[in-house]
RORO-60743 format. One line per field, with one value per atom (N, C-alpha, C): residue number from 1; residue in one letter; atom name; x, y, z. Coordinates in nm, 2 decimals, padded with zeros to 4 digits, always signed. Layout:
N
resi	(NUM; ...)
resn	(a; ...)
name	(CA; ...)
X	(X; ...)
Y	(Y; ...)
Z	(Z; ...)
This chain:
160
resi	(1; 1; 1; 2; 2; 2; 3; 3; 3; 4; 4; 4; 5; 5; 5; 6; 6; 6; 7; 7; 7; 8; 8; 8; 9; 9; 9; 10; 10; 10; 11; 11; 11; 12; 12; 12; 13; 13; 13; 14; 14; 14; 15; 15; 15; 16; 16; 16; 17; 17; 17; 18; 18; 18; 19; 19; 19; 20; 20; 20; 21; 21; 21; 22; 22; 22; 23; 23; 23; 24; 24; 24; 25; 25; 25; 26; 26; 26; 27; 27; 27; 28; 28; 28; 29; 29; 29; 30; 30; 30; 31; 31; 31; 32; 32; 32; 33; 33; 33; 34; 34; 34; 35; 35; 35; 36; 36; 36; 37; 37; 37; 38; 38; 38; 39; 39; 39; 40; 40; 40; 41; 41; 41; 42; 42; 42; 43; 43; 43; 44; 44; 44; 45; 45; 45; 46; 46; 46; 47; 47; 47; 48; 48; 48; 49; 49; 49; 50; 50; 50; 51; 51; 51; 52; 52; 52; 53; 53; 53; 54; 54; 54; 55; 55; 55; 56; 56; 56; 57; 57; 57; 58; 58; 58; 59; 59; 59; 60; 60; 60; 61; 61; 61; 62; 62; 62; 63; 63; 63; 64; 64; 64; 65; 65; 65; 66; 66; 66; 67; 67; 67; 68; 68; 68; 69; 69; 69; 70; 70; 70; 71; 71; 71; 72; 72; 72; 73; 73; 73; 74; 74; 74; 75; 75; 75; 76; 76; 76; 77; 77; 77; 78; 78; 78; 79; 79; 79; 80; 80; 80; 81; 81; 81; 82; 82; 82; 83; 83; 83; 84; 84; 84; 85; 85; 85; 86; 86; 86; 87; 87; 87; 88; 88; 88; 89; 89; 89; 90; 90; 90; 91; 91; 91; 92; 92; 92; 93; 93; 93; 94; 94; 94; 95; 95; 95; 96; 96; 96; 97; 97; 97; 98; 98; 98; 99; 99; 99; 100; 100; 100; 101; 101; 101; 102; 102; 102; 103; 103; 103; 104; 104; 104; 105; 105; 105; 106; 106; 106; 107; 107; 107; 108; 108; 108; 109; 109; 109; 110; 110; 110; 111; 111; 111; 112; 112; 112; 113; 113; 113; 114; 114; 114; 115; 115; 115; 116; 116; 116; 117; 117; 117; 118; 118; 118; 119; 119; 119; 120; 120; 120; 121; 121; 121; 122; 122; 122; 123; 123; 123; 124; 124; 124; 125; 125; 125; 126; 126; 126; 127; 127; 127; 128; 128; 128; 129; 129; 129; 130; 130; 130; 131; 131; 131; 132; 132; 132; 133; 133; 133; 134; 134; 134; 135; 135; 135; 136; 136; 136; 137; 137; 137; 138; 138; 138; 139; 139; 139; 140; 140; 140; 141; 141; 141; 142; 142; 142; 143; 143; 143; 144; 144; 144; 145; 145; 145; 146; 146; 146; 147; 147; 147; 148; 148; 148; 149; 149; 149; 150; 150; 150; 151; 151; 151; 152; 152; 152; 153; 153; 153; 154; 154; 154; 155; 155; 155; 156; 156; 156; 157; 157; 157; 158; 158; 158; 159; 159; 159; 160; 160; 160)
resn	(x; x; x; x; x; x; x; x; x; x; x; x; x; x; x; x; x; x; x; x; x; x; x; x; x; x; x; x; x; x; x; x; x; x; x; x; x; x; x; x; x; x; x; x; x; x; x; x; x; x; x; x; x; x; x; x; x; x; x; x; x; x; x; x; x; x; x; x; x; x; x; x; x; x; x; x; x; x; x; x; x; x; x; x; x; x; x; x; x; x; x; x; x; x; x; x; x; x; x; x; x; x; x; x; x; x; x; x; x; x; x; x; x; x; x; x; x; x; x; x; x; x; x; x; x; x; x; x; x; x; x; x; x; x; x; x; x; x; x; x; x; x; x; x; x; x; x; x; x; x; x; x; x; x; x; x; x; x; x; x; x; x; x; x; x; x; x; x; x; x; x; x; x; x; x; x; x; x; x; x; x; x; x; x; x; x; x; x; x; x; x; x; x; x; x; x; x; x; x; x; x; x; x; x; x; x; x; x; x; x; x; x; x; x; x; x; x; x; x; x; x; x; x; x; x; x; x; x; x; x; x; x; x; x; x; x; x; x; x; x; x; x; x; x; x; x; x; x; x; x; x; x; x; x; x; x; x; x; x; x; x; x; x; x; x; x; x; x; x; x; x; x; x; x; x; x; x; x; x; x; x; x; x; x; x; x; x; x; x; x; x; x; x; x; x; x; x; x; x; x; x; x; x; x; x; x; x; x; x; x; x; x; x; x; x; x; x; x; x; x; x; x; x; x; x; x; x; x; x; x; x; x; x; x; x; x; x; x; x; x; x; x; x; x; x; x; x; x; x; x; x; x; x; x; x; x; x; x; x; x; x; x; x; x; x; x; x; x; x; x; x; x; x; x; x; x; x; x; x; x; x; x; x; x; x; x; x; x; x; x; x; x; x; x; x; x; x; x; x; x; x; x; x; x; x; x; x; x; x; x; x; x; x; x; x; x; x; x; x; x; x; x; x; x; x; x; x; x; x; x; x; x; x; x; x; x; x; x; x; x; x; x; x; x; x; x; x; x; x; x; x; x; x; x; x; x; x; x; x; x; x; x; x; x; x; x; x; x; x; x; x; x; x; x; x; x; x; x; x; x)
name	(N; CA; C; N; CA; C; N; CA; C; N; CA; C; N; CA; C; N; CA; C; N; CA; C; N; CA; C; N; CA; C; N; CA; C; N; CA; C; N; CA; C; N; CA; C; N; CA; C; N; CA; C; N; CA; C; N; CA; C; N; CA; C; N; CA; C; N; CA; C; N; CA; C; N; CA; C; N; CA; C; N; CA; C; N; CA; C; N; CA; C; N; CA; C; N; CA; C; N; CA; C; N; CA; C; N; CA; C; N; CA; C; N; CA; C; N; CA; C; N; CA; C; N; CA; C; N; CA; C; N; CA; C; N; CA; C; N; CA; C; N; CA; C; N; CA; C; N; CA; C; N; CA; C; N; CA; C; N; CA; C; N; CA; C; N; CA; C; N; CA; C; N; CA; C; N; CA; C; N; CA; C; N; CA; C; N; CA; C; N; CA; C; N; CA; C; N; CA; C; N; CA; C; N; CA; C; N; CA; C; N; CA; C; N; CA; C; N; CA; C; N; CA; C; N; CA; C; N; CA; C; N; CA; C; N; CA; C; N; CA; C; N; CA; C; N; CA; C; N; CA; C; N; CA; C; N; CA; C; N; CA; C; N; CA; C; N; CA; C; N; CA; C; N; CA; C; N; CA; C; N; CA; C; N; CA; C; N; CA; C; N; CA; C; N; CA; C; N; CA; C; N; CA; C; N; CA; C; N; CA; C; N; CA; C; N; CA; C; N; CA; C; N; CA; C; N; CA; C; N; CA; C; N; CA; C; N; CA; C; N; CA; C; N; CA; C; N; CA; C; N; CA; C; N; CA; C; N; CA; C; N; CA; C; N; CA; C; N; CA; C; N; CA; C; N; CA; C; N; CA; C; N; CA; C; N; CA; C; N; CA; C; N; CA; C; N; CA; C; N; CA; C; N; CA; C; N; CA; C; N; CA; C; N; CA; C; N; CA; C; N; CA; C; N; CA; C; N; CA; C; N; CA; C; N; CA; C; N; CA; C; N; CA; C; N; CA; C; N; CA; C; N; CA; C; N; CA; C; N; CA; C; N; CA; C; N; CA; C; N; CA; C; N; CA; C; N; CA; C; N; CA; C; N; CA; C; N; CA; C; N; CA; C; N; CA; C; N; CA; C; N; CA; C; N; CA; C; N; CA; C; N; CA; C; N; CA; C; N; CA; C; N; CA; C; N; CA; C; N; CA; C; N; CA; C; N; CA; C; N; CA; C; N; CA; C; N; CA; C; N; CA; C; N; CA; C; N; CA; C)
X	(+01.27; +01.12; +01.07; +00.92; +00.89; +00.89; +00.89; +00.82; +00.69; +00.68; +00.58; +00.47; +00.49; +00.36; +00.29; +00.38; +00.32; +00.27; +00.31; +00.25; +00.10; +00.08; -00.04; -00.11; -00.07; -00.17; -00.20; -00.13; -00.19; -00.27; -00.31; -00.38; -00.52; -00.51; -00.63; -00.69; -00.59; -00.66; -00.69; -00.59; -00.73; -00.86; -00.90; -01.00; -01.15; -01.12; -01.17; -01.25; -01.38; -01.51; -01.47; -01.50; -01.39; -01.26; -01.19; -01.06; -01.09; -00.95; -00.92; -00.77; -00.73; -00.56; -00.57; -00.46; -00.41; -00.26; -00.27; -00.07; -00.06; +00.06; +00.16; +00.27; +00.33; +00.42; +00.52; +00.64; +00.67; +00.75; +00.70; +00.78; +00.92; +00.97; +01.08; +01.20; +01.08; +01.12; +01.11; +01.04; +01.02; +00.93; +00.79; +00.65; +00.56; +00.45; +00.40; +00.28; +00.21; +00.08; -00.01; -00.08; -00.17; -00.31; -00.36; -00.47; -00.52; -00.65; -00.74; -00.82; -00.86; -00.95; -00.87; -00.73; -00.63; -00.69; -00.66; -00.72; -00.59; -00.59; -00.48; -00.47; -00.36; -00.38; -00.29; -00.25; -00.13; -00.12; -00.02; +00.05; +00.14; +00.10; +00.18; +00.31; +00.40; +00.52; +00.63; +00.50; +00.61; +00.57; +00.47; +00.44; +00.33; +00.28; +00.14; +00.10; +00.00; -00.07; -00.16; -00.14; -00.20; -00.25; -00.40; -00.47; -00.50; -00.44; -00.39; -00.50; -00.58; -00.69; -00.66; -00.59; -00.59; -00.44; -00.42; -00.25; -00.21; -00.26; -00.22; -00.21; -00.23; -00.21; -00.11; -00.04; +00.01; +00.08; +00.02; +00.07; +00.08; +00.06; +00.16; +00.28; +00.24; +00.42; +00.49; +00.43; +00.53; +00.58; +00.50; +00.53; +00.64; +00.62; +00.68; +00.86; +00.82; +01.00; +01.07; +00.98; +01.00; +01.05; +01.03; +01.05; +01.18; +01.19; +01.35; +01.43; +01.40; +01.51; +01.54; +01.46; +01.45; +01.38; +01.27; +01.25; +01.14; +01.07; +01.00; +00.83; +00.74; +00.58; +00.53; +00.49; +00.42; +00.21; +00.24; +00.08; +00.02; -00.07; -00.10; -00.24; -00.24; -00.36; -00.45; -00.53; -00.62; -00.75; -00.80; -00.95; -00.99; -01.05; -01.06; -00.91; -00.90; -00.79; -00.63; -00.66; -00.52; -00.49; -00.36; -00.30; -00.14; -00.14; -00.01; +00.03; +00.18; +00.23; +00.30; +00.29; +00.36; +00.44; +00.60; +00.70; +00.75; +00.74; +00.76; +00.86; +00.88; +00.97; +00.89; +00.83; +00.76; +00.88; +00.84; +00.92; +00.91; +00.75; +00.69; +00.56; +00.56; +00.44; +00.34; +00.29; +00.18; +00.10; +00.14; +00.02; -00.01; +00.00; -00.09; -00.01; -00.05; -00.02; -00.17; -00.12; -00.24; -00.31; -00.20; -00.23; -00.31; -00.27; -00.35; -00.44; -00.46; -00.63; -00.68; -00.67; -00.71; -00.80; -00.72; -00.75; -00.82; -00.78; -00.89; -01.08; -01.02; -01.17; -01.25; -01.19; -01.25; -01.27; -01.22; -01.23; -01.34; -01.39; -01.48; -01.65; -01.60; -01.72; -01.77; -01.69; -01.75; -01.83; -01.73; -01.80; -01.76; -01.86; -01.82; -01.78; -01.77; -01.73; -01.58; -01.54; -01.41; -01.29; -01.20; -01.06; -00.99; -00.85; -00.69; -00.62; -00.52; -00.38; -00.27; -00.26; -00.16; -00.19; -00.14; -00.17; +00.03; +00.03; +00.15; +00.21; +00.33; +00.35; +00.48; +00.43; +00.52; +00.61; +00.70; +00.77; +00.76; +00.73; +00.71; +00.80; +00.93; +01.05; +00.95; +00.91; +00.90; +00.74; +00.70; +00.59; +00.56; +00.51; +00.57; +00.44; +00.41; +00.29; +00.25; +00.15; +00.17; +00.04; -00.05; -00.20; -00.15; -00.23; -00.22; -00.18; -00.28; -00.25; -00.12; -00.08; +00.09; +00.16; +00.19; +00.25; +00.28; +00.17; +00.17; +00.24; +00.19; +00.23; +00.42; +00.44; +00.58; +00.63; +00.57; +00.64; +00.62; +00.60; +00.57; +00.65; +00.68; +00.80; +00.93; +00.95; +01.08; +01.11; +01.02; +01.02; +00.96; +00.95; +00.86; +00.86; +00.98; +00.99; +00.93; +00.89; +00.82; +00.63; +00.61; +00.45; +00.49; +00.34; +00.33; +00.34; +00.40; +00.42; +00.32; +00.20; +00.07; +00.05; +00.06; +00.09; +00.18; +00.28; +00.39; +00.40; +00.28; +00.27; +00.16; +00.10; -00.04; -00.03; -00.05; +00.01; -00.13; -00.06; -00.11; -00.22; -00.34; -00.46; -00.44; -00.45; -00.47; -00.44; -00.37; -00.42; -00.54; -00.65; -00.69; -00.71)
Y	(-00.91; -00.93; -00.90; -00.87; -00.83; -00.98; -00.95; -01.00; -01.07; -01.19; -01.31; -01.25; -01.23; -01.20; -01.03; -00.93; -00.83; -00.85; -00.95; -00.94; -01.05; -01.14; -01.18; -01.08; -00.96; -00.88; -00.79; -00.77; -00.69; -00.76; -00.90; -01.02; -00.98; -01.00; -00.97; -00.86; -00.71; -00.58; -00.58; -00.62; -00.58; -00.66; -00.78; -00.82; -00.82; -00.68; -00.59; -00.51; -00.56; -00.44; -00.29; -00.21; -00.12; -00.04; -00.16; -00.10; +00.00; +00.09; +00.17; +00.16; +00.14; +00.13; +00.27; +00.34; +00.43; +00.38; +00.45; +00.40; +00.55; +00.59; +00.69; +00.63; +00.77; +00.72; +00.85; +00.88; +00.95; +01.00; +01.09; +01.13; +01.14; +01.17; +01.17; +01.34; +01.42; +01.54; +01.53; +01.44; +01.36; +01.46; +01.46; +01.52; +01.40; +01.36; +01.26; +01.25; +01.17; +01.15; +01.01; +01.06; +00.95; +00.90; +00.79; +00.69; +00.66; +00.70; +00.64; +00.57; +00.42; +00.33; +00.27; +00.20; +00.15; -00.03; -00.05; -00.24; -00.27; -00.34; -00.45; -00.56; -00.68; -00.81; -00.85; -00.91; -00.98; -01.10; -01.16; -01.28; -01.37; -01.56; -01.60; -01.56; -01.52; -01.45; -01.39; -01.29; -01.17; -01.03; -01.03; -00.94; -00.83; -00.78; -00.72; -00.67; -00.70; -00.68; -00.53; -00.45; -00.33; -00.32; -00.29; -00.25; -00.12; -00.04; +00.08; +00.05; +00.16; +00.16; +00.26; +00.35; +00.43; +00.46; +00.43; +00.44; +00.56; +00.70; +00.82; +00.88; +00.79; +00.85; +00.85; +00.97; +00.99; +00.88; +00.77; +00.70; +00.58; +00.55; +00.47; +00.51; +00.65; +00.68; +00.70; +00.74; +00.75; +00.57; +00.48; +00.33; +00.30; +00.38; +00.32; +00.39; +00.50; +00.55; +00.47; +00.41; +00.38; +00.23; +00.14; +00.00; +00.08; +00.12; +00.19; +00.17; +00.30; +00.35; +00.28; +00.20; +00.11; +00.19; +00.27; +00.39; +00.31; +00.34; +00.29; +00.33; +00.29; +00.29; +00.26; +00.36; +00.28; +00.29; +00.19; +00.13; +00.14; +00.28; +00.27; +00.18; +00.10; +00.01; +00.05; +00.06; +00.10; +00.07; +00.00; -00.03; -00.06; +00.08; +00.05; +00.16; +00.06; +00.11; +00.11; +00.00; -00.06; -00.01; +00.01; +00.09; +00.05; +00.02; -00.01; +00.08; +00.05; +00.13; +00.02; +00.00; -00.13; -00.01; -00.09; -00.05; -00.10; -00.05; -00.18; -00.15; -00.21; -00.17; -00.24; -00.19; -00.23; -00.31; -00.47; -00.51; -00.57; -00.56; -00.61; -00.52; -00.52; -00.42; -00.51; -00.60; -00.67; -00.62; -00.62; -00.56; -00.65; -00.77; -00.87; -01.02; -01.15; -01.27; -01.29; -01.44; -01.49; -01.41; -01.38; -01.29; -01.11; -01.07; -00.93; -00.99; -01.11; -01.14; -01.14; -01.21; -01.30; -01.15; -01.05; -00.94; -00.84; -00.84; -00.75; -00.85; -00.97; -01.03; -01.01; -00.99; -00.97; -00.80; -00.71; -00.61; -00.55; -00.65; -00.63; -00.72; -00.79; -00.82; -00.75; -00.66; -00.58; -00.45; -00.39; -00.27; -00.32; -00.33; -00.35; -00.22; -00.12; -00.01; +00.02; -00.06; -00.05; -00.10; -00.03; -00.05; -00.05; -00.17; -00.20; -00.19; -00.11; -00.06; -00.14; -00.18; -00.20; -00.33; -00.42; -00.49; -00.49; -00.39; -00.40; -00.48; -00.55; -00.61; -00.58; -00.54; -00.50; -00.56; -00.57; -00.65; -00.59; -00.64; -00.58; -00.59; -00.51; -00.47; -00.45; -00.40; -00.34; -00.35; -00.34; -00.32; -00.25; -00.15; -00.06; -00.05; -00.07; -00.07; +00.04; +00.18; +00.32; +00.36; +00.21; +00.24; +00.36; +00.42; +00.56; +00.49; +00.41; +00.34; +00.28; +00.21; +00.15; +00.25; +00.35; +00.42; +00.54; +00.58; +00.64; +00.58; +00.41; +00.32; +00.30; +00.34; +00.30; +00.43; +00.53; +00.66; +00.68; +00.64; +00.63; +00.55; +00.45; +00.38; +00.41; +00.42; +00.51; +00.63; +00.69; +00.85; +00.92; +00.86; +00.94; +01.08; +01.12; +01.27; +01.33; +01.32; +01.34; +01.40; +01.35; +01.36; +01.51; +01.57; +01.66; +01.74; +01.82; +01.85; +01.74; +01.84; +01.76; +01.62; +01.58; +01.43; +01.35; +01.39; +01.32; +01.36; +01.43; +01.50; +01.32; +01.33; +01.20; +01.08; +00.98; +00.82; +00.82; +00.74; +00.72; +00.63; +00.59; +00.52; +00.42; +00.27; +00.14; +00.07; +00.04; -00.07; -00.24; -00.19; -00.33; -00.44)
Z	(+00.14; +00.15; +00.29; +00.29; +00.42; +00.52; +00.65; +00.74; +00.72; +00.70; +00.69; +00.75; +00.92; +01.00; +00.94; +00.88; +00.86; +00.72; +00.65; +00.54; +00.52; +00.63; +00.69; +00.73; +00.85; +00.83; +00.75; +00.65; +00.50; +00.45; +00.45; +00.37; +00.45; +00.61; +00.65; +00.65; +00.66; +00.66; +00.51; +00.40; +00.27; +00.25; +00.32; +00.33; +00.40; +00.53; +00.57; +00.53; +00.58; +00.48; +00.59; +00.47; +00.47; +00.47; +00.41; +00.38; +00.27; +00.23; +00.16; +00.20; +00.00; -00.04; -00.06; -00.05; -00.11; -00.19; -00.36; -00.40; -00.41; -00.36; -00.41; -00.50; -00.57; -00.68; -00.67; -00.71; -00.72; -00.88; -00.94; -01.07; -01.06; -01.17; -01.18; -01.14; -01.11; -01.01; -00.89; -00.83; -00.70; -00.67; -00.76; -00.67; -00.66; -00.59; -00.52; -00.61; -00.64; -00.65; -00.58; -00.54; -00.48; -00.56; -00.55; -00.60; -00.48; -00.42; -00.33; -00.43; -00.38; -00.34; -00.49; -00.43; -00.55; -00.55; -00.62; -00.67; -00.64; -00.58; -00.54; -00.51; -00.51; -00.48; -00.45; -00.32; -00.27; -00.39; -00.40; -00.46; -00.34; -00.38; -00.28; -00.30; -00.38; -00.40; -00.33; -00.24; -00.16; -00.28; -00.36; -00.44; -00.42; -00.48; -00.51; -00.64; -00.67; -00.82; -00.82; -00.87; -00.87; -01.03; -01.03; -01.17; -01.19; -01.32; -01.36; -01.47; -01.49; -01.59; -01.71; -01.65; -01.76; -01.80; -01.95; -02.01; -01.96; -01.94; -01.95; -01.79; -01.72; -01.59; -01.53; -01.44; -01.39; -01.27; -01.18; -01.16; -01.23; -01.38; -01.54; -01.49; -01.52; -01.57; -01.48; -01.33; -01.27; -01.19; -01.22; -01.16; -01.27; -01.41; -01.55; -01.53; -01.49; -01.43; -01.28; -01.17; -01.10; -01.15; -01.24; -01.27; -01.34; -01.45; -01.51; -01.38; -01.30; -01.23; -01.07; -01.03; -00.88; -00.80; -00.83; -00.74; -00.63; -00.56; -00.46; -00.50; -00.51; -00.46; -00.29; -00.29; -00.13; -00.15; -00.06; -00.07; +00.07; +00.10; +00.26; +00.23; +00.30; +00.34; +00.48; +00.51; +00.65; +00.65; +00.76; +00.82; +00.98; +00.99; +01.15; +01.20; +01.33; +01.36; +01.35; +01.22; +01.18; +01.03; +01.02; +00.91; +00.87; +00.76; +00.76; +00.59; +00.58; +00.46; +00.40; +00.30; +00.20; +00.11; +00.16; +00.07; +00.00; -00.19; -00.27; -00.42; -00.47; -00.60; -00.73; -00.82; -00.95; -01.02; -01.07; -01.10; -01.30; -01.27; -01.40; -01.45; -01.58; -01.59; -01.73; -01.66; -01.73; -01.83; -01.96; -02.09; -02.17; -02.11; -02.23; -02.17; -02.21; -02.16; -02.01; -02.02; -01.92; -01.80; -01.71; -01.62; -01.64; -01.72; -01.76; -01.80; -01.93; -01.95; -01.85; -01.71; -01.61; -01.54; -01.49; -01.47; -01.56; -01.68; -01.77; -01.74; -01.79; -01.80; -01.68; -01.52; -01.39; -01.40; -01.47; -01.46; -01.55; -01.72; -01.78; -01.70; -01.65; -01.57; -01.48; -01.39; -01.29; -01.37; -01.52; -01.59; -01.72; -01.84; -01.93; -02.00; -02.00; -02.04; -02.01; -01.91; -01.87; -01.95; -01.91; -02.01; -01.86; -01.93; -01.82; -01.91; -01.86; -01.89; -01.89; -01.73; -01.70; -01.58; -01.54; -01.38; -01.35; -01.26; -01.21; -01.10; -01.11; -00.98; -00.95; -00.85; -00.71; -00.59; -00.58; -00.51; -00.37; -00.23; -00.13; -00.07; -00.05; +00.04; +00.21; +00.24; +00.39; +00.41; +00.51; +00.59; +00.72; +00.70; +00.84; +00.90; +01.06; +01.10; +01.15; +01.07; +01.09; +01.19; +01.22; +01.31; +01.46; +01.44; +01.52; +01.70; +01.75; +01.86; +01.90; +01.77; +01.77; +01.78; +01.70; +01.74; +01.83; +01.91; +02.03; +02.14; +02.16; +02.25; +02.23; +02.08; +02.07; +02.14; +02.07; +02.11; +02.30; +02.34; +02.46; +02.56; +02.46; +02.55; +02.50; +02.37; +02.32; +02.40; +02.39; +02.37; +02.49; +02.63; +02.71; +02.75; +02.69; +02.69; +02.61; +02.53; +02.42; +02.48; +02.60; +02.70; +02.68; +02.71; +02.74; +02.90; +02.94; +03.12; +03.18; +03.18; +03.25; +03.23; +03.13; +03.14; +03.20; +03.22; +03.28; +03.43; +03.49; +03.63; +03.68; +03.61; +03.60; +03.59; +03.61; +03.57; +03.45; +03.39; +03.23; +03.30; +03.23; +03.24; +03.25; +03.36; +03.32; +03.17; +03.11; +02.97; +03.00; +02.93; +03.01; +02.87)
């Protein structure tokens, strides 16, 4: 399971006016597909709840090979300057019982024209913190070879 404190800040960045989830999935030839502006929901668990609308989509089937086979989903979350990547393993694939009501009925309230598939839950193995800033600062102290000539001729700018 992830790290407690990084999965607090996945609680606060999806709460974030303007966040944006992205899920990737990967088929079973290992080509990628992505879902911008994915529905999701942490669980006190160590999980996440993802709502899949439509049976015939490409990330169905590829989350539906991924639960078979142990394969991984990742979930980039970002708002602002902060960004992280949730790495997870589909463990359940919710099509009826309390929980998918609970979710269809929040999902027919927002559009009644709408149809749910699926509410998948995800088990979250990893959290990796990908915000541009973090990792410059890391690469920087790992990696100072890594500067460019001119930069490393200059003292780096104050941090204030």
């Amino acid at each position: 399971m992830a790290d407690l404190q990084l999965i607090d800040s996945l609680a606060k960045l999806l709460k974030r006016d303007g966040a944006v989830a992205a899920m990737t999935t990967i088929d079973a030839e290992g080509h990628a597909a992505t879902v911008l502006n994915a529905e999701v929901f942490l669980t006190p668990h160590g999980t996440f709840l993802y709502r899949e609308y439509l049976e015939s989509s490409t990330t169905n089937r590829n989350l539906l090979h991924a639960l078979w086979f142990e394969k991984r989903a990742i979930l980039a979350v970002a708002a602002g300057e902060k960004a992280l990547d949730v790495h997870g393993v589909p463990t359940i694939a919710h099509v009826a019982g309390p929980l998918f009501q609970e979710h269809y009925a929040a999902a027919q309230a927002a559009d009644p024209e709408t149809d749910l598939a699926t509410v998948w839950e995800i088990r979250i193995d990893d959290i990796v913190e990908v915000s541009p800033g973090f990792l410059r600062r890391r690469q920087d102290a790992e990696r100072p070879f890594f500067r460019h000539l001119d930069r490393l001729l200059v003292p780096a700018p104050q941090q204030r």
